[in-house]
N, C-alpha and C positions, 0 to 999 in steps of 0.2 A: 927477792928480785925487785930491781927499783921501779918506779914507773915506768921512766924514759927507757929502759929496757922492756919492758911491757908492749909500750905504745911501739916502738922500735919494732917486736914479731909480728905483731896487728899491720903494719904498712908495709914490709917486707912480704909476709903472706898473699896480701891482696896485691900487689907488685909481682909477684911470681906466680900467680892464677890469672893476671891480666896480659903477663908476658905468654905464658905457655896458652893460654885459647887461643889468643893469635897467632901462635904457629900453627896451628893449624889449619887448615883447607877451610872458606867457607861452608857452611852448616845450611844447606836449605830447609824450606818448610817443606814436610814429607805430606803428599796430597791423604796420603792413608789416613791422616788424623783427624780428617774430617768424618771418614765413612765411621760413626759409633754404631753400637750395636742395636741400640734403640733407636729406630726414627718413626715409632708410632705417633698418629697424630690424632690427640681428643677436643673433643667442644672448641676442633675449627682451628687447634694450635699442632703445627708441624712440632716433630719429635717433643710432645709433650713433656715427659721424665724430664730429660736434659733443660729444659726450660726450667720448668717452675720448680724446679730444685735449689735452684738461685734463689728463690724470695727469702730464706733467713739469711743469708748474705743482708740484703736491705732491711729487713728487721732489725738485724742485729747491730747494725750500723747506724739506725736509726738512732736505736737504745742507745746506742754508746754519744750521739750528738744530742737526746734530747737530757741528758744526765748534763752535756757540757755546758750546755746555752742554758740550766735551769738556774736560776741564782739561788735560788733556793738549795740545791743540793750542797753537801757537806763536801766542800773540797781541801779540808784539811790535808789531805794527802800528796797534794801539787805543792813542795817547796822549791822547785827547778824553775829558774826564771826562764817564762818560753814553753814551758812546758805542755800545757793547756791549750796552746795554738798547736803545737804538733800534734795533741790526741785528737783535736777534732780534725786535722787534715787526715788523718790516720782512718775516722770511723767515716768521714766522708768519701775514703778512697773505698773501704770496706760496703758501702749504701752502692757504689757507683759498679763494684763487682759485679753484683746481684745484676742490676740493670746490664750494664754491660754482656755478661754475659748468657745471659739470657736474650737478647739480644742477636747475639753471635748463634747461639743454638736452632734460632729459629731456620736459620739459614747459612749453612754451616760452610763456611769457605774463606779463602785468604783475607778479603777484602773488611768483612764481620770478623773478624779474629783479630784483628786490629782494634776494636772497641773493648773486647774481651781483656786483652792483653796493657791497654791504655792502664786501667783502674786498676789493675793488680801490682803496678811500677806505684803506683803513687802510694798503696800500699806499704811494699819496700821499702822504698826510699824515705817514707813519713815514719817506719819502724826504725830503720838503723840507726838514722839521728838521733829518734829517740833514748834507742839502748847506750850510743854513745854519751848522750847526758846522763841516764843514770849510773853508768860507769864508769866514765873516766873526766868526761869535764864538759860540762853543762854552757857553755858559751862554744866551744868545740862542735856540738852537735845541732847547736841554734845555726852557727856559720853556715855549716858545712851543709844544710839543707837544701838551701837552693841549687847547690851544685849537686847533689843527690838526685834533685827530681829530676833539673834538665837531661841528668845522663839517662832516669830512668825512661823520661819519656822520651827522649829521642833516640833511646834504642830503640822503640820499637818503631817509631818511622824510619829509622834508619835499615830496620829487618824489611819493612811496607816496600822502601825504595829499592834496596837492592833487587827485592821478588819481581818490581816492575822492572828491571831491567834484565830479569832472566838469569840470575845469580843470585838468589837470597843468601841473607847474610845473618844468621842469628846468636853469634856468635857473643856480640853486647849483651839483648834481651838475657842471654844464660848467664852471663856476668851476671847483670842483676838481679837476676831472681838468687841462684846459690850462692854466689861469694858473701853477700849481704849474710846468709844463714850462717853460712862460714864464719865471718868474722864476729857475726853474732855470738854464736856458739864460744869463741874463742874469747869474747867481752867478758862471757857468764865464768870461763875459766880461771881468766888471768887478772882478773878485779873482784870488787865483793860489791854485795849488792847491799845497794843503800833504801832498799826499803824490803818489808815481807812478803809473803806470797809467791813468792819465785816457783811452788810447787804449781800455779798457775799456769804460768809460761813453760815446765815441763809437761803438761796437758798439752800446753798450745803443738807442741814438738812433735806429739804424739798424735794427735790428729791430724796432723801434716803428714807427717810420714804414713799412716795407716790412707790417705786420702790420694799418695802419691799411687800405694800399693793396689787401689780401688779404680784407678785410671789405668794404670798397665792392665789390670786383670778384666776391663771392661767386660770384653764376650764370654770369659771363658762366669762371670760372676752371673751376668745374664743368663746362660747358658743352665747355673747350679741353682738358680731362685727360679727353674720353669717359665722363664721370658718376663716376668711379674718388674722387676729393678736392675736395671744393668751397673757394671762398675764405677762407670762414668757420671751417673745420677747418684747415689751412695758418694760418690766422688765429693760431689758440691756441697751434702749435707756431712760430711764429717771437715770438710774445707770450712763450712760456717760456724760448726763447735769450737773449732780450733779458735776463728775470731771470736765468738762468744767468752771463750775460754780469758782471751787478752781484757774483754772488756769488762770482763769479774779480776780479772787481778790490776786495773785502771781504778776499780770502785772498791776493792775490799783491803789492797795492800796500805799498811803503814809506813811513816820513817822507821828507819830502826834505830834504835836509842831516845827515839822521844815519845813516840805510841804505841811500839810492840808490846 
């Protein structure tokens, strides 16, 4: 299969998940998802759990910007011009999670869920690019950034505004969080990877998925651990594996064919 046919299912895909969300009915924000099952409050911090479960979010993010700004560290591994500004926008979206959402937890409602949700687009949108350079063309995924992030963060104002007018509209925000995995997922298929450690990023998959499955199960996880960790706290701390995950295959991956 040639590129151009490659690239071809990659923009057709995302054209046909951006056509078909829009058909359908705005999505509003469901008040229920504020009520989690833990709103215990310790040493004077409301729903403690759901808080400080975020702090390796910002450790982890930390790690990943004080490795980029150190000149000292061994950056052999960065041959993609461009590359290196997107990892730190990357682990700085990943530092701003933590805060962010912890933030949001304190005081759990539409308004704060906007700060939540802010940090997690810049995430996204500073990953796709990413994967785009390592797979298919490395000035492709430099461009295409900035038009990534405006979409990502002005979906979620775009969700903020609708809500104030009494029609929320989340319909973009879910663009951007799955389709991004989507075409991700589809990058790792229909291209080969130009460096090692891709069993990395199959971690990273994996603690996403098992952290989405720890958010659905909130009460009923609560519930099975005797009130002690609800879903949604488990939630944050396999959420920040997952980044930790990315930020070991940032530091340990090689080129392939020149230092594998």
């Amino acid at each position: 299969m040639n590129k151009k046919l490659r690239i071809g299912i990659i923009f057709t895909t995302a054209l046909v998940a951006i056509i078909t969300a829009f058909s359908f009915s705005p999505i509003a924000q469901d008040q229920a998802y504020h009520a989690f099952s833990d709103s215990r409050a310790f040493f004077g911090i409301s729903n403690f759990g759901n808080v400080v479960s975020n702090l390796p979010f910002t450790i982890f993010g930390l790690m990943g910007l004080v490795f980029l700004f150190n000149k000292e560290s061994d950056k052999s591994q960065f041959s993609i011009h461009g590359e290196q500004f997107l990892w730190k926008i990357f682990f700085f979206g990943v530092t701003l999670v933590g805060l962010g959402s912890g933030y949001y937890h304190l005081n759990p409602e539409n308004s704060t869920l906007v700060w939540d949700r802010l940090p997690m687009t810049i995430v996204f949108m500073s990953f796709l690019p990413l994967m785009i350079m390592e797979r298919i063309d490395g000035n492709a995924g430099l461009v295409l950034f900035p038009l990534l992030l405006a979409v990502g963060i002005g979906s979620v104002f775009y969700w903020d505004y609708t809500e104030s007018l009494g029609e929320g509209d989340l319909r973009l925000y879910a663009l951007v969080q799955f389709l991004s995995l989507l075409l991700i997922l589809l990058m790792f298929w229909l291209f080969p990877a130009k460096f090692t450690g891709m069993k990395y990023l199959g971690f990273t998959l994996g603690w996403y998925a098992i952290a989405k499955l720890l958010e659905h199960f909130d009460k009923a996880i609560f519930d099975l651990l005797w009130n002690l960790l609800s879903g949604h706290t488990l939630k944050h701390i396999a959420a920040s594996i997952g980044a930790y995950t990315i930020l070991l295959y940032m530091k340990k991956r090689c080129i392939l064919g020149e230092l594998a």
